[in-house]
C-alpha positions, 0 to 999 in steps of 0.5 A: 320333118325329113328323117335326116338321122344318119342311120337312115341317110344315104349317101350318093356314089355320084357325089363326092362328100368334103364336108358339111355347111352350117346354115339357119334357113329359119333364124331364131326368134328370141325370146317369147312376146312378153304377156301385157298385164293391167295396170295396179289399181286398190283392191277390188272390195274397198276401192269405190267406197274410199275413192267416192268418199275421197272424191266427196271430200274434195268436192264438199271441199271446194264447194264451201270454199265457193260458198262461203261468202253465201253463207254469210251474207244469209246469216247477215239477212236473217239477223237483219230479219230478227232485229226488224222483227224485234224493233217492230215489236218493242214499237220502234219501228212501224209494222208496216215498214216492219214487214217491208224489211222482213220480205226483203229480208226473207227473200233474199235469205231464201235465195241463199239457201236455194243458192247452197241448195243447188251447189250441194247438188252439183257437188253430188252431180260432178261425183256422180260424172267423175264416177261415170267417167272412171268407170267408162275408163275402166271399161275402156282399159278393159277393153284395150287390155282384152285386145292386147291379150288378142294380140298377144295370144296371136304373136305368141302363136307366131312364135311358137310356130317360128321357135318350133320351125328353128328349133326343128329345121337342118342345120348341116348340109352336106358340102360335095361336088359331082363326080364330073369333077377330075380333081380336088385340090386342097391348099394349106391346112394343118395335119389334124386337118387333113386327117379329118378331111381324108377320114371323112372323104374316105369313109364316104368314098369307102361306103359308096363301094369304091376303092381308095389308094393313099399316099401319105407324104406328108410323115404324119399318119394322117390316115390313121382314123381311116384305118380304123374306122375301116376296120370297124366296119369290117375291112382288112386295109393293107398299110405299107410303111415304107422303106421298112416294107420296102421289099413286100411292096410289089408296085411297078412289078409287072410294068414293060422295060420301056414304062419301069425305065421312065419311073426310074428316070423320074425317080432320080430326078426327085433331087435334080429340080433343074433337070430339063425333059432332055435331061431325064430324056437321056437317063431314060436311054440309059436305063432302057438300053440297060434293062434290054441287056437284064431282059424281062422281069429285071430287079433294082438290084440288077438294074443297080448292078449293071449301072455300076458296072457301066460307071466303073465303080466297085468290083464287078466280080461281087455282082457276078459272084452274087448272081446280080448279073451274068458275065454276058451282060457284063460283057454287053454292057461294057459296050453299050455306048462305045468309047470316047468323049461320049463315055465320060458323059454316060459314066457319069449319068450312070453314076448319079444314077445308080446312087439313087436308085441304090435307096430301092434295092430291096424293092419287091424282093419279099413280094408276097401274094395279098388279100384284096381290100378296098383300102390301100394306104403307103406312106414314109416313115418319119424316122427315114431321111428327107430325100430317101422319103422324096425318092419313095414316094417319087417311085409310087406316084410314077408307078401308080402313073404307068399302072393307071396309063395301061388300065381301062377306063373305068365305067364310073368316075371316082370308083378308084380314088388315089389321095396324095397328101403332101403332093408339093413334095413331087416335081411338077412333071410327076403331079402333070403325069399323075393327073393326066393318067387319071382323068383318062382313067376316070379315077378320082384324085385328091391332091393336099399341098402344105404351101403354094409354092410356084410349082403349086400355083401353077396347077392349082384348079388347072382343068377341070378340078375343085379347089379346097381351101384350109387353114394358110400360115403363110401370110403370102400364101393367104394372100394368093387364096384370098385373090383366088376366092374372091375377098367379095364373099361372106361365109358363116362359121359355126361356134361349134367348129372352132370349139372342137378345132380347139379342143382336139389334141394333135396326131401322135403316133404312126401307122402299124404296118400290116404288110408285115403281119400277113403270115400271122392269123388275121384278127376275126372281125365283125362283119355285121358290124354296119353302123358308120355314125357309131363307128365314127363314134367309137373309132375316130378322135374325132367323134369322141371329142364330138361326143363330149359336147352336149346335145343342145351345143351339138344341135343350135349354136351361134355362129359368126360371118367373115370376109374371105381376107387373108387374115381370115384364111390365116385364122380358119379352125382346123377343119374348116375348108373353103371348098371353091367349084364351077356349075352351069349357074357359076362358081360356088364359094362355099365355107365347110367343116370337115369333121366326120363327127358332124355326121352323127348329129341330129340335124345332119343332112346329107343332101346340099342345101339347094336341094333341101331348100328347093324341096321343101319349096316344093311342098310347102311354098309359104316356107319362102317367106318363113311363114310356112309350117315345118317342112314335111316329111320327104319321103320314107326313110333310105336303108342304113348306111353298110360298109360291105356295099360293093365290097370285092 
């Protein structure tokens, strides 16, 4: 049997892992054939005695009713003989008709007695066949039960090798899509959900020695277990909660004029869903001509500073006296667009833009020099306004954008994966720009959306991209996934799943900002630590509520089919997700469970199961029909699982 134990699996860079599949190659038996046993029969030491007298009875029985008219009729004869004799004696009648009488007399008295005789003696011959007979039977039943006992040894044979087959085959099998694809869309899903999805995603990811950006939109730490399990694993992850880390985050820093203009220009479009690309084309202008006037290396404040100034708000004299702007460029950019119609326009575009931008002011002003580390994760603060939120992450996804935009294609796709969750809270144009920039990078991007909004469907598997699946509250919204997958197809959900789904408590807490502990001593960590199962184990909600359940749960459980209708797509557990891509042979519809515990059972593979059922095809042939043995063992064991693989 393959050794499928995760310690000693390995994952593969080239795949991108979204869970695992719960499938029976080998359905369960039942119960064992029941063993045929001999009908009751009387105890072997008095049954032939008592049945043979029983039977004589019967007989003698029968008989004497039959011959009882016999018997009379010769008693008659040989009275009829007796008083012949006695009249020839007594002279009444001649001896001679005397002895007439008695022959006849004699010999039919005679025939009688024969007559009894020969039926006694069928009596005695239809015990004895009646013996025979039970005895032929007796042979015979023993005969028939000597070959149901054959039979049975055979069948339970069978099943031996069936129970021993179900009981020792895969039972989950790594649900991934090659990194060929661009893109993963995930629609719908709960909070818990998404942090199991992230984690496992992560982790793997993680293993595979790649890098991982998260953007956390969504307000609900869903990255928390990543962390974690990367820490226990022996990486630093760098954590920014924004606006607190506001001023120590760096990104966009070192972006030209003409690219800081363009995040800024979408930046403040965030609240203006209206706006048109010559809309944001204008904003754009404005900023670019007011970033030449502040020249290289200009800060929010001063880009802030200038726009006030431009729109004639405040006291020009505070930018001054703070060293915001010179008086040269208070100057040149009191002239920039002249006078006129036009300048009322231009006030008031740099009015809306200066109260925008105002909310990334302290951008960058604390930047402090960073560790390396392969884990990266920026999200919002729950506790910060709706729109300052959309403002900030707006600003990271459009700075990420410039910054992938002048990178170089990377040598292997995925080995820089950015994860946006909560991506329909950007514009439609940030996400087009986002995910241009990767594909032409070559960087692995993981898109979550909450609902299907029309902004959402029309970029839903766009290109070449895989789409996920999980739990849809909207009615309308498991409408459109349901037409999306195809209501046709049937998929399997393990009891173990809902089990779990039902029993994890949701997220509490927030992320722990690490950015703003880095003049602290760092926490020495075990680097030899390299055990991801335990680790999951250890770090995760989810492997402890995993751990709780017993090992025979863990390893069989039943499960149940359904259709892929909306109902269905509103009741899905947790962590199942409904992973839909397209191969040379089709698309595939598969039903998988993304919780990262899974990778600690037993009977977890990490490879597909078209891969594990064609190998053992491969080497055991008759396992097609369910006939075969067990599938042997495919080969020795892969090294065990480290997170300091590829590490910088």
């Amino acid at each position: 049997m393959t050794d499928v134990h995760p310690e000693h699996a390995q994952l593969q860079a080239d795949r991108i892992y979204l869970g695992w599949q719960y499938i029976l190659l080998h359905p369960d038996p039942g119960p064992p054939p029941k063993r045929p046993s001999p009908a009751e029969e009387p105890p072997p030491a008095a049954a032939p005695d008592v049945a043979e007298q029983d039977l004589l009875r019967r007989e003698r029985r029968q008989e004497d009713m039959l011959n009882q008219p016999v018997r009379i009729f010769r008693t008659f004869m040989l009275v009829l003989a007796v008083l012949i004799l006695a009249a020839a004696i007594a002279g009444y009648l001649g001896w001679s008709f005397a002895l007439a009488g008695l022959t006849a007399t004699g010999g039919v008295a005679a025939i009688c007695s024969y007559a009894l005789v020969q039926g006694d003696r069928a009596v005695k011959y239809r015990v004895l066949e009646q013996q025979a007979r039970g005895e032929r039977q007796r042979e015979e039943r023993d005969k028939e039960l000597f070959r149901a006992q054959e039979e049975h040894a055979q069948r339970y044979r069978e099943w031996q090798d069936s129970k021993e087959r179900h009981d020792r085959q895969l039972t989950w099998y790594a649900v991934a899509v090659p990194d060929e694809i661009d893109r993963i869309d995930v629609a719908g899903g709960t909070l818990p959900g998404w942090s199991a999805l992230i984690t496992l995603l992560g982790a793997t990811r993680l293993y595979s020695g790649g890098h991982l950006t998260v953007l956390d939109l969504s307000e609900g730490a869903i990255a928390k277990d990543l962390i974690e399990l990367a820490r226990k694993g022996g990486d630093d992850p760098l954590v920014w909660v924004l606006p607190v880390d506001l001023p120590k985050l760096d990104l966009g820093a070192t972006l030209k004029p003409e690219a800081f203009a363009d995040v800024l220009a979408h930046v403040v479009s965030v609240s203006e869903e209206h706006r048109t690309t010559r809309d944001l084309s204008f904003d754009n202008a404005i900023l670019e001509r007011v970033l030449e006037v502040l020249g290289e290396n200009a800060t929010i404040s001063q880009v802030t500073a200038a726009l006030r100034a431009l729109a004639q708000v405040g006291d020009p004299r505070d930018d001054l006296r703070f060293g915001l702007i010179t008086a040269t460029q208070l100057e040149r950019i009191g002239t920039l667009f002249g006078r006129g119609v036009s300048d009322r326009v231009v006030i008031e575009r740099a009015w809306a833009l200066e109260s925008q931008l105002r909310k990334l002011e302290t951008l960058g002003t604390e930047a402090v020099r960073l560790p390396p580390a392969r884990l990266r994760v920026v999200s919002m603060d729950r506790q910060a306004g709706v729109f300052g939120n959309r403002v900030l992450g707006t600003y990271v996804a459009t700075a990420l954008t410039h910054i992938l935009r002048q990178s170089a294609a990377s040598d292997r796709p995925w080995y820089h994966t950015i994860i946006v969750a909560g991506a329909d809270k950007l514009r439609g144009d940030v996400l087009d720009r986002l995910m241009d920039a990767c594909e032409t990078s070559r960087t692995g991007l993981v898109l979550t959306y909450r609902s299907l909004t029309p902004t959402v469907r029309e970029r839903l598997g766009r290109g070449h991209a895989a789409v996920a699946f999980m739990r849809l509250g909207n009615a309308e919204d498991a409408r459109v996934a349901s037409e999306h997958v195809g209501t046709e197809h049937r998929l399997e959900l393990a009891q173990l799943t809902e089990t779990i789904s039902e029993s994890l408590p949701g997220l509490d807490g927030g992320y722990t900002s690490t950015i703003s502990q880095m003049d602290d001593d760092r926490e020495a960590r075990d680097e030899s630590h390299a055990d991801l199962a335990g680790d999951i184990t250890e770090s995760t909600e989810w492997g402890r509520t995993a751990d709780k359940i017993s090992e025979k749960e863990r390893v069989l459980q039943r499960s149940r089919e359904f259709l892929v209708e909306p109902h269905q797509l509103q009741q899905l557990p947790t962590t199942s997700v409904i992973v839909t891509d397209a191969t040379a042979q089709g698309r595939r519809v598969r039903l998988a469970d993304a919780n990262p515990a899974i990778l600690t059972f037993p009977k977890t593979t990490l490879g597909e199961l078209e891969e594990v059922r064609e190998a053992v095809l491969a080497l055991d042939p008759k396992a097609r029909d369910g006939d075969g043995e067990p599938p042997p063992n495919l080969g020795p064991p892969p090294p065990r699982l480290d997170w300091r693989k590829g590490r910088q």
